[in-house]
C-alpha positions in Angstrom: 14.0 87.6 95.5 17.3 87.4 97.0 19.9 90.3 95.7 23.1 89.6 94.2 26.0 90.0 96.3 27.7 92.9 95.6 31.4 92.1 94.4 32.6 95.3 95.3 31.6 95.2 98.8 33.2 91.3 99.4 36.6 92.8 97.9 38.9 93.5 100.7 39.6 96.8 101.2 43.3 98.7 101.5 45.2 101.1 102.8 44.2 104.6 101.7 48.1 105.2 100.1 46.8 109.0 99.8 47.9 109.6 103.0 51.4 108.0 102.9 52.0 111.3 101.7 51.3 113.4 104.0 52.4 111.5 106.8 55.6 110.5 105.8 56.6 114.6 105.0 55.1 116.1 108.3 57.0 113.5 110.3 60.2 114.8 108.9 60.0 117.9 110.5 61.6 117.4 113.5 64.6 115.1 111.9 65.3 117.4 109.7 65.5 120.4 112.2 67.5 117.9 114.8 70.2 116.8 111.8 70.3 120.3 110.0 71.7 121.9 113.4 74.3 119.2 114.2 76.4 120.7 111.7 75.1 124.6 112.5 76.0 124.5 116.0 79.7 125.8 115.8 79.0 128.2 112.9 75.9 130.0 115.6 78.4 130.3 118.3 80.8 132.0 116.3 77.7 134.5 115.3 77.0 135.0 118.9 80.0 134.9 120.6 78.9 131.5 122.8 80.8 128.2 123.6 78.7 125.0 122.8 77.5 124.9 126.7 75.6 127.5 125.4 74.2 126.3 121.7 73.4 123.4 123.9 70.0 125.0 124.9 69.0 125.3 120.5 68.8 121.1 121.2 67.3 121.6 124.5 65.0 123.9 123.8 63.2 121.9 121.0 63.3 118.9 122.6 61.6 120.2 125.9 58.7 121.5 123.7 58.9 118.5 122.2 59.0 116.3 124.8 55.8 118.0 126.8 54.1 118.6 123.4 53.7 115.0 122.2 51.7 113.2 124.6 49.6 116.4 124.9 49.1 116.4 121.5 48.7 112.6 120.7 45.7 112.9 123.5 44.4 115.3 121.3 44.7 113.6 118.4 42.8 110.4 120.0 39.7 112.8 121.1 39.4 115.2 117.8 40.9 113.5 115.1 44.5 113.6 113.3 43.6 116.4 110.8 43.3 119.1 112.7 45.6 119.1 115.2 48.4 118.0 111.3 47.2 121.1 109.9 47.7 123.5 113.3 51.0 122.2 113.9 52.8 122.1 110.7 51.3 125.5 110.6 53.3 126.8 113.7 56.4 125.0 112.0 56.2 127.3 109.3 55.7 130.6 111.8 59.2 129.6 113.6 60.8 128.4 110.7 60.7 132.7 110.1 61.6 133.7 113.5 64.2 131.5 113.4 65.9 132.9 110.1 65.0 136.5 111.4 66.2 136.0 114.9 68.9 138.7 116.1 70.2 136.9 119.5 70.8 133.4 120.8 67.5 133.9 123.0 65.2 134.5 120.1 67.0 131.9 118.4 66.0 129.3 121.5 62.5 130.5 121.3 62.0 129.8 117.5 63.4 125.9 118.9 60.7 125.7 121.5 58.2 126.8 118.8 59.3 124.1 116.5 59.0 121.7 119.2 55.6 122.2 119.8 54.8 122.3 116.0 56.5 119.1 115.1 55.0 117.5 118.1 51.6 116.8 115.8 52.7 115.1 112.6 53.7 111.7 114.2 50.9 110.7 116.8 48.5 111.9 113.6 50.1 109.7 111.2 50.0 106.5 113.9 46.2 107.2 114.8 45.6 107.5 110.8 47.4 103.8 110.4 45.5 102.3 113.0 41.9 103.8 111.9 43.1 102.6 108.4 43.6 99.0 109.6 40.3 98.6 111.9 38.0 100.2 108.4 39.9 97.6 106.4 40.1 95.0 108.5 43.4 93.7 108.0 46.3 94.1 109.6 48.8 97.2 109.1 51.1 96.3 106.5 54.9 96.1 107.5 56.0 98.5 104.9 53.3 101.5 105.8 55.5 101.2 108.9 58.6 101.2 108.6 58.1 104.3 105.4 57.9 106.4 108.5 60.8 104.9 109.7 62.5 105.5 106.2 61.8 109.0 106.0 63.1 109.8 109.0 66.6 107.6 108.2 66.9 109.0 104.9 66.4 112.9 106.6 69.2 112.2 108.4 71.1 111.4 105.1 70.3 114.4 103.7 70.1 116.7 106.4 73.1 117.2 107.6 74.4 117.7 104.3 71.9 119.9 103.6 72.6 122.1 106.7 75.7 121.7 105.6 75.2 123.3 102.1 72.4 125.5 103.1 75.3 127.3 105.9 77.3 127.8 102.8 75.0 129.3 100.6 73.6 132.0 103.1 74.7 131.1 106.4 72.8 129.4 109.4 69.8 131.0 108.9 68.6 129.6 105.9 68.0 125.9 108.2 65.5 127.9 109.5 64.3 129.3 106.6 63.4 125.7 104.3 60.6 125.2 107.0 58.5 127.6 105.4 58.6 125.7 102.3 57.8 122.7 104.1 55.5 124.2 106.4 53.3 124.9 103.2 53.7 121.4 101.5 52.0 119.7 104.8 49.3 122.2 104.9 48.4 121.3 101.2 48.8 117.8 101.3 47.0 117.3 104.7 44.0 119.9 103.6 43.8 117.7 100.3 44.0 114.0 101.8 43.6 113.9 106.0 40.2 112.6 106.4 37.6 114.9 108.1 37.0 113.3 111.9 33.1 113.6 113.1 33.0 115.8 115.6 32.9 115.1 119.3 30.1 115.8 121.5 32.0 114.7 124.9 33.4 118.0 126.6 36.7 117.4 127.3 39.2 118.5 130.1 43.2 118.5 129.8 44.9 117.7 132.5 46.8 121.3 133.0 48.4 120.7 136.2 49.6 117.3 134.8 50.9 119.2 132.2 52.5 122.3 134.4 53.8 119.4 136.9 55.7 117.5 134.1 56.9 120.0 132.5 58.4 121.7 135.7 60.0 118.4 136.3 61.7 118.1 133.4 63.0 121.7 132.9 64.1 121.8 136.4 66.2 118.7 136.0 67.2 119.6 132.4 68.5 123.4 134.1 70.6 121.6 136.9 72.1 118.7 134.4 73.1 121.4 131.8 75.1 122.7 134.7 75.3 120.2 137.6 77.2 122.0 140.3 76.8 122.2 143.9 74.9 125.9 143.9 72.2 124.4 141.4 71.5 121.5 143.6 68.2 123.1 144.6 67.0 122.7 141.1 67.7 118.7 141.3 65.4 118.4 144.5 62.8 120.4 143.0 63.0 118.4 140.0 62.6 115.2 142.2 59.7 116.6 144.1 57.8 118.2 141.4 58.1 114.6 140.1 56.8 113.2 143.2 53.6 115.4 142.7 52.9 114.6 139.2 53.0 111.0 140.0 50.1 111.6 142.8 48.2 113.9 140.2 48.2 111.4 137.5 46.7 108.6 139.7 44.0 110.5 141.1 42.8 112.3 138.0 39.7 111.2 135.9 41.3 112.3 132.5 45.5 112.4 133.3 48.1 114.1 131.0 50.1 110.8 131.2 47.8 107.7 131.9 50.4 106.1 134.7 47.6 103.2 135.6 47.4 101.8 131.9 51.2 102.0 132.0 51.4 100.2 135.1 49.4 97.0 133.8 51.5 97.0 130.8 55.3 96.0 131.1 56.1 95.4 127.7 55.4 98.9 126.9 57.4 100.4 129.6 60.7 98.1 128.6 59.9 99.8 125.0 60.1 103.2 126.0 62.8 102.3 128.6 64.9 101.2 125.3 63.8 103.9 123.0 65.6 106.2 126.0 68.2 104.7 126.1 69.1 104.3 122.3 68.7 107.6 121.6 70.4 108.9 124.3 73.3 107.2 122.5 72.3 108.6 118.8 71.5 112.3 119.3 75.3 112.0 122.2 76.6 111.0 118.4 74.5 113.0 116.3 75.9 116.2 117.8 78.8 115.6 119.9 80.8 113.7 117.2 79.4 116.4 114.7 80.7 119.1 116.7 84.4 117.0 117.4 84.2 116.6 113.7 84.4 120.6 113.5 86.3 121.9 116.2 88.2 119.2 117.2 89.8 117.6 113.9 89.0 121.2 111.9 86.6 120.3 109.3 83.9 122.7 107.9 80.2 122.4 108.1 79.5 121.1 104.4 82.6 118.7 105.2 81.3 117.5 108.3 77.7 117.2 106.6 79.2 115.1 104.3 81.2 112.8 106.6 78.0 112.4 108.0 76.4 110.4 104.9 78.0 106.6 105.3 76.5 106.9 109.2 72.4 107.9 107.5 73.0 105.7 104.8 73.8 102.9 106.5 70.7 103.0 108.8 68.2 103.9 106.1 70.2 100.4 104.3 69.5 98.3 107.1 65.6 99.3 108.2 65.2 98.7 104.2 66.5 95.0 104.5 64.7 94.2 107.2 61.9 96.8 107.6 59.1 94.3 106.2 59.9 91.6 108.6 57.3 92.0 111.5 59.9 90.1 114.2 61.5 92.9 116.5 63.9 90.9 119.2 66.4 90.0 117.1 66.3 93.5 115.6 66.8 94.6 119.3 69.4 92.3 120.2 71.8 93.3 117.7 71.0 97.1 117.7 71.7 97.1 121.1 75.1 95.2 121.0 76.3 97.3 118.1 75.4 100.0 119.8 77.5 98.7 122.4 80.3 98.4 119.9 80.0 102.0 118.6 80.6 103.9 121.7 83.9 102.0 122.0 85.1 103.1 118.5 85.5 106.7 119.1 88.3 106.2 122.0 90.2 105.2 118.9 90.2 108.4 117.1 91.8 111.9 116.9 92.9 115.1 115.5 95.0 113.3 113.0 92.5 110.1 112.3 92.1 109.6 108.3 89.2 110.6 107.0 88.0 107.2 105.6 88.1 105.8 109.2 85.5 108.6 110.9 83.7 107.5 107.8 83.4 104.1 108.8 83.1 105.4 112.9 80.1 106.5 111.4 78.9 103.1 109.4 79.4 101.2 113.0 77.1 103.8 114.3 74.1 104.0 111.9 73.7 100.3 111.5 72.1 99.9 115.0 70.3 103.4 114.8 67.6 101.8 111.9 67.3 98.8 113.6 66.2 100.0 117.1 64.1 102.7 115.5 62.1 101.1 113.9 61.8 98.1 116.0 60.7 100.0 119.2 58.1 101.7 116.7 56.9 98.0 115.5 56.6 96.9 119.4 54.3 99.9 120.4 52.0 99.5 117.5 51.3 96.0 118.6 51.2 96.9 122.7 49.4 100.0 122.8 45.9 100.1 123.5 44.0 101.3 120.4 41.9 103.3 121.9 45.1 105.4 123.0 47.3 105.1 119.9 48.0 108.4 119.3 48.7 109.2 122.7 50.9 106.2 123.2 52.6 106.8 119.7 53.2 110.7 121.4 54.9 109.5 124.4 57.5 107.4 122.7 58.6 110.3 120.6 58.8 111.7 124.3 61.2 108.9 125.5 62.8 109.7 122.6 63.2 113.3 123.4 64.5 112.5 126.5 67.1 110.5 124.7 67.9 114.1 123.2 67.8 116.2 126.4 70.0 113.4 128.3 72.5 114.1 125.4 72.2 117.5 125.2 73.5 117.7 128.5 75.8 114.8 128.3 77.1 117.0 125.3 77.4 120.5 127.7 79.1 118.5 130.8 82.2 117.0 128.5 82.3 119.7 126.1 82.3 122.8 128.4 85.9 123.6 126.9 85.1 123.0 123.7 84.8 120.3 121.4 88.0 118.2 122.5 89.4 115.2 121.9 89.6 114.5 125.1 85.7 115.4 125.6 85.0 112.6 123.0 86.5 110.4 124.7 84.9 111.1 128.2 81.5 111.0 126.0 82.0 107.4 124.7 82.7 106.0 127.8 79.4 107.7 129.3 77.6 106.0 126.3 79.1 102.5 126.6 77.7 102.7 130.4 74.1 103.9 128.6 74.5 101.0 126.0 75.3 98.4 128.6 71.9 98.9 130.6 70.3 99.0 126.6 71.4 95.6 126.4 70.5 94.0 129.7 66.8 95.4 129.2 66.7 94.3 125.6 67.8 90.5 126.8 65.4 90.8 130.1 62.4 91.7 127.9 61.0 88.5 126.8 57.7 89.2 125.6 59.7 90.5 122.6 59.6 87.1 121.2 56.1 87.0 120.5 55.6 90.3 118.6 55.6 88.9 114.7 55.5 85.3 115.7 53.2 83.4 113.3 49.9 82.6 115.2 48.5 78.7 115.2 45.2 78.4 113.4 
């Protein structure tokens, strides 16, 4: 006799929304940590005595760990599972969230940055291994929205977190931004030991790619040393940069199991051009995030709540727009415009000064969130559907390193035109570095045709 179909196991399945949770808070660590500081800057370099060439290296610092971190970790993530490499790093979050608020010089300070770096570095590639393991048990395609909550989070930390820096500064000083990542340290070690499903455990040995990791890593803080200050007695540190990127490139293609898969890269275009943009966008953001932050303070006088605050209409407006058109799965139109605004929003600021009306910065800052959620989340959208499964976590891990790289570009965009202080005249030098920045942003986004297809309705 023939058994009845089971109606239960014909029903479609769907996403596991117990781990929205968990995903969505551990990959606001490091936005909150970047935004909170945008406003803490000046106030630490009145504690220490230091110019902002010198608080330059708190952004440096955790986006160098940050940068090296993510691929490292994503790989990690692809070979043993999201959970425990969630639980290990928003565990180390929580450890320099304490140095941080104890620290008693800059240098400590920097070190509690490159701690959070690596910490934060797990959270994301874990949450876009768990969204592609959801869709291949369930069958179905990702949903839209699962996506761009991530996205979401992140815009609507950067509502609330400089305000929050703001307010935290003026309830106990800078050290209390430090200090909330205890709290939330403990929050992602509940939620993940309660809801991140338990990987099988691995039988294949595996090897990391140490001198993969060693050479990129050398390459990147030797060039990031020499553009923080590039004058002609640091030179040395630009050729070693150059050669130790040389090696690494030779390393990669020869090794069995590379740091940074450059062959699978190779073969795939439309994933270069993605993290090509997602460089070059946020190059742009984080040159705003801190350098008109910082001009907000020193050069037209406002305090850090104040500045926090000013700082709203820019977040809201890019959590408002990946909202509208978060659920639509096209990206090149999303690109398109991002990148023209963008455009658009680096001219603005040559239009301001120590006397502009506060209302206007306001809307500087509407001009310049509008374009942040769309490229966000539509580079984020692209890679899901370009990377290799096998190597999403990994993938997803190196795009938060493009983006990183954004952050050191700007960092040191920020210490080469601010070196006197935060100026008008520095703001104005910055923007018209930017608009170069935005101008290759645009010619890559109209090259890249293969845009065009991601999202497009498929023929029966």
């Amino acid at each position: 006799m023939t058994p009845e179909p089971d109606p239960a196991a014909s029903r479609p399945q769907r996403f596991d929304r117990r781990l929205i949770a968990p995903m969505v808070v551990g990959s606001i660590l490091n936005p909150i940590n970047s935004s909170m500081l945008a406003v803490a800057l000046i106030p630490i370099g009145a504690a220490f005595g230091v110019p902002p060439s010198d608080t330059a290296w708190l952004i440096t610092g955790l986006y160098l760990a940050t940068a090296v971190g993510q691929p490292v970790i994503g790989r990690l993530v692809d070979l043993y599972g999201p959970r425990p490499l969630y639980l290990i790093g928003t565990a180390v979050v929580g450890i320099a969230g304490l140095l941080g608020a104890l620290a008693p010089t800059l240098g400590v300070l920097i070190l509690s940055r490159v701690l959070l770096g690596f910490g934060t570095s797990a959270a994301y590639p874990a949450s876009m291994s768990l969204i592609r393991s959801e869709a291949d048990r369930t069958g179905m395609d990702t949903p839209a929205a699962i996506l761009s909550s991530l996205s979401i989070a992140n815009q609507v930390i950067s509502v609330i977190g400089p305000t929050l820096g703001g307010l935290l500064i003026g309830l106990g000083g800078w050290h209390m931004i430090f200090t909330i990542n205890v709290p939330l340290s403990i929050l992602c070690l509940v939620l993940g030991s309660l809801w991140l499903p338990r990987s099988p455990r691995s039988r294949v040995t595996v090897r990391l790619d140490y001198a993969g990791i060693a050479l990129f890593a050398g390459t990147l803080v030797s060039l990031m040393v020499f553009l923080m200050a590039p004058k002609a007695s640091n030179w040395y540190l630009l050729m070693l940069g150059a050669l130790l990127g040389v090696v690494f490139v030779v390393v990669q293609l020869r090794s069995v199991e590379p740091f940074i898969d450059l062959r699978v890269l190779g073969g795939n275009r439309p994933l270069i051009a993605t993290y090509l943009r997602q460089v070059l966008a946020f190059t742009i953001s984080y040159s705003f995030l801190y350098g008109f932050t910082q001009w907000l303070e020193e050069g037209r006088g406002l305090g850090a709540s104040s500045a926090g605050l000013l700082l709203l209409p820019l977040s809201l407006s890019a959590v408002a727009i990946t909202v509208i058109t978060g659920r639509r799965a096209q990206v090149r139109g999303k690109l398109v415009a991002g990148s023209i605004l963008l455009a658009v929003a680096c001219v603005v600021p040559q239009f301001v000064g120590g006397e502009t009306a506060i209302w206007l910065l306001a809307l500087v800052g509407v001009i310049a969130g509008i374009p942040q959620g769309l490229n966000g989340l539509a580079n984020q959208n692209a890679l899901y559907h370009q990377a290799d499964r096998a190597r999403m976590g990994s993938s997803a891990g190196l795009l938060r390193t493009f983006m990183y790289l954004g952050a050191l570009i700007a960092a040191a965009a920020n210490a080469h035109f601010f070196q006197h202080g935060a100026t008008t005249t520095g703001l104005h030098e910055l923007a018209l570095f930017l608009l170069v920045v935005a101008g290759l942003l645009v010619l890559v986004t109209l090259l890249d045709r293969s845009l065009a297809q991601i999202g497009r309705p498929q023929p029966n």
